[in-house]
N, C-alpha and C positions, 0 to 999 in steps of 0.2 A: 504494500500500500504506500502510496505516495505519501509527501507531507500535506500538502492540499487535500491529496481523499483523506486522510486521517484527522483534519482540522473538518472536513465535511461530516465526517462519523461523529465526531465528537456532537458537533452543533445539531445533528437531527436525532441525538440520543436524549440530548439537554433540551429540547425543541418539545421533543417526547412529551417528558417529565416535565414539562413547567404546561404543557397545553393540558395534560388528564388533571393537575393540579387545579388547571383554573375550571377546567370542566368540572370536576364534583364539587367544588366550591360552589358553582353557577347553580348545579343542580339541587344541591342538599343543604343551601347555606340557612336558607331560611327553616329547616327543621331542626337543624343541629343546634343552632341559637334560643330555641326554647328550652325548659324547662325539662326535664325528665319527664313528670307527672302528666306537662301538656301534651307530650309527643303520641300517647296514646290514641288521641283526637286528632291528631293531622292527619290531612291527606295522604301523608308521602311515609305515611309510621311504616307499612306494610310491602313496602320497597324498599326503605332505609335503614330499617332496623336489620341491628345483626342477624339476622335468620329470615330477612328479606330477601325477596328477588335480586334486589341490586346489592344489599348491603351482603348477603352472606354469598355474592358472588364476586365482593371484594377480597374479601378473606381468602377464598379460593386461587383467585390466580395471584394476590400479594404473596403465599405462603408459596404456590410453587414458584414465582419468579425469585423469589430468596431462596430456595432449597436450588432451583438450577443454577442460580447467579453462585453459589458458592461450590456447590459438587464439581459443578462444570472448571472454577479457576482450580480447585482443588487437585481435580485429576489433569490438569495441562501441565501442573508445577510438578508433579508426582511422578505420573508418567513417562519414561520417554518413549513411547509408540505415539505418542501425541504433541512432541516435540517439533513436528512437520506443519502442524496444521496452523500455523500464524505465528508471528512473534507475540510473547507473551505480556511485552502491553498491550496489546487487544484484546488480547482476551483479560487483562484487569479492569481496563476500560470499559469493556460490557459489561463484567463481574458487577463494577461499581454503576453503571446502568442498574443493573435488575436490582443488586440491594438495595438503590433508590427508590425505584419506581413500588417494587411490592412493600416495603413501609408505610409508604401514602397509602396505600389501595387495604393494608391493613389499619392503617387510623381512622380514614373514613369504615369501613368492617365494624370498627368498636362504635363506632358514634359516638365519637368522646366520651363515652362511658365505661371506666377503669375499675375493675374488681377481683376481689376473690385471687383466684392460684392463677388468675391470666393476665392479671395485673404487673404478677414477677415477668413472667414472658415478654407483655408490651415494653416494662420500663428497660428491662435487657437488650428488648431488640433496639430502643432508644440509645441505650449506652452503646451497643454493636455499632448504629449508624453515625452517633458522633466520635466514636473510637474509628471509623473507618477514616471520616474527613482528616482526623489528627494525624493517620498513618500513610495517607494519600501523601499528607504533605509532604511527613517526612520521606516517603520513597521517592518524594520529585529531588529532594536533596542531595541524594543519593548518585553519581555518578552513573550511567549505564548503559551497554552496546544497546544500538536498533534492535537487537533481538531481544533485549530486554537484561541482558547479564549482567550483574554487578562488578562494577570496574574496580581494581585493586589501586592501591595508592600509587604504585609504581607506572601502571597502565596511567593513568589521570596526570603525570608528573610527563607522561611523553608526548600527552595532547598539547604542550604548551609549544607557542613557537618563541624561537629566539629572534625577540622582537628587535631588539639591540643588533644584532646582525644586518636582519634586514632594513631596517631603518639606517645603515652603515655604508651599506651595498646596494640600496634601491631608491634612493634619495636624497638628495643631497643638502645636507640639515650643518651649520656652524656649531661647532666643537660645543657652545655654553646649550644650543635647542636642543640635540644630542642630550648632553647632562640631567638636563633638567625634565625631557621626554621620561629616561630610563630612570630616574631618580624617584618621578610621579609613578610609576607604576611597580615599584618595586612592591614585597608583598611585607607591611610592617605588621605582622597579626601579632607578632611578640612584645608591640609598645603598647596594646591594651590591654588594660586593668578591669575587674570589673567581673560579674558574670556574662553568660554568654549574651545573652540578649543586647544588653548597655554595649558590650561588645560589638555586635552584630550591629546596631544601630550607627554608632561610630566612624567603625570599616565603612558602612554603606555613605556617610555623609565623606566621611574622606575619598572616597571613589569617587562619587557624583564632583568632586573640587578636581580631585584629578582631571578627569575627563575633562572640565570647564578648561583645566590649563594647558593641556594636551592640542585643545584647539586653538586656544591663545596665541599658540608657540607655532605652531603651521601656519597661522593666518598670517602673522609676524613675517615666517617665510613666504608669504604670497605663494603659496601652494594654490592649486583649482582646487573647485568643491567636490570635483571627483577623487584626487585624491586625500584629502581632507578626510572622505568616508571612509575610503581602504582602509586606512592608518588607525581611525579611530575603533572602526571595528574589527583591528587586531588588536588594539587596547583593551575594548571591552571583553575579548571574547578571555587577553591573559587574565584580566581582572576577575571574572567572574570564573575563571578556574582555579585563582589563588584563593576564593573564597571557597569551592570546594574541595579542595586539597585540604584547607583550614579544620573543616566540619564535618569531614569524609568521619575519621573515628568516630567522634562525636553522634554522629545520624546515626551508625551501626550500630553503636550502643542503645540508642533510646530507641532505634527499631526492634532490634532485641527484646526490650523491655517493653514494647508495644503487643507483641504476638502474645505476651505474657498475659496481659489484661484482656487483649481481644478476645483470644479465642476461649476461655471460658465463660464470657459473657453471651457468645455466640452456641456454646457449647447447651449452658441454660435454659437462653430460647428456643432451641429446638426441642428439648425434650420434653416441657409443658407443652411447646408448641403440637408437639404429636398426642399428648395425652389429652388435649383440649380437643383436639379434630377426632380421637377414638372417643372420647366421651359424649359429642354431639352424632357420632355416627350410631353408638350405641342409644343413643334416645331418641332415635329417631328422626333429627333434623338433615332432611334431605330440600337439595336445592331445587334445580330444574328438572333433573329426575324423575 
């Protein structure tokens, strides 16, 4: 997949999930915002209620789009007979499709209404969904081939080019723009104090001055705007790899520490989540059936 088709996947996955969003909103806003007691008297009780036409035919396909959205990344990571069939941010990328989409389709299912032993399961699958966003993040942090592999520190240290060289050899810059080019982008992550955030915050405002002066000093040399761009986005692209070289350990660790928390939150909701579907199956709550 190209990076256009893959920026196209992304937007008609997102596209998805934000239109069924405003859909059940459209359709069930005005029942959900009553009362408990009054829901009995609506129109709309006997569609939207959880063992409604619509509502317990949210539950339905929310719980398998989470059971596939996770088996399915499950067995791509596991596997390798299935190593072939796409690189595997694709398939995280839809992973994180479906455990978006069947959350919604299981909150509208509850009709805001929270109880009893299925109560652990919604709030679990709640922590599951914002422990996913947390871990989304940190895997973007994370260095990695198009095919989705995690790049070793030494791999990531050879992505760098020697800008210094080129800038030596491809341009013609006086000894002080020189200095002060290579001087701006060197990588000073050992002059901050602080935790990582204050940190992180810091590095990023010193980069953004960087870059400001980077172009300063080419303008100075009446360089053209084309190459002005070249030069800068050799700049950016060192700069934003000395910042993950910086937080490469760093991310491994709290990734680490993430599957930790994930998966037995995720571990939770499934298993009420099964005993809540055999116990409506044993009393008899059948849908379209």
């Amino acid at each position: 997949m190209t990076k256009l088709g893959n920026r196209i996947f992304i937007l008609v996955m997102a596209l998805i999930v934000i239109s069924v969003f405003i859909a059940l909103c459209y359709v069930g806003l005005s029942y959900y915002k009553i009362s408990i007691e009054e829901r009995f008297f609506d129109p709309s009780h006997n569609l939207l209620k959880p063992s409604g036409a619509l509502g317990h035919g949210f539950g339905i396909f929310g719980t398998l789009f989470m059971i596939i959205g996770m088996l399915m990344y499950m067995a791509r990571k596991r596997f390798r007979s299935l190593s072939r069939l796409g690189n595997l941010k694709y398939w995280l990328e839809f992973h994180i499709f479906l455990c978006t989409l069947g959350p919604i389709l299981i909150l509208f299912h509850t009709s805001f209404k929270f109880g009893g032993i299925v109560a652990i399961s919604f709030w679990s699958m709640v922590a599951v969904f914002l422990s996913g966003i947390i871990g989304r993040f940190i895997y973007i942090q994370i260095p990695r081939t198009i095919e989705g592999r995690e790049l070793s520190l030494n791999e990531v240290r050879n992505l760098k080019n020697d800008i210094g060289e080129i800038l030596r050899n491809s341009y013609k810059l006086d000894e002080e723009s020189y200095t002060t080019i290579l001087a701006s982008i060197t990588n000073k992550s050992k002059l901050y104090q602080g935790n990582f955030f204050a940190r992180y915050f810091r590095k990023y405002i010193d980069d953004v001055k960087s870059i400001q002066l980077v172009k300063q000093v080419l303008k100075k040399n009446s360089f053209p705007k084309s190459e002005i761009k070249k030069i800068i986005d050799l700049v950016k692209n060192d700069i934003s790899l000395n910042r993950k070289i910086e937080r490469l350990v760093t991310m491994q660790k709290l990734f680490n520490y993430w599957h930790v928390a994930h998966l037995p939150f995720a571990l939770v909701m499934i298993i009420i989540m099964v005993v809540h579907v055999a116990v409506t199956i044993v009393f008899g709550y059948k849908w379209i059936f």
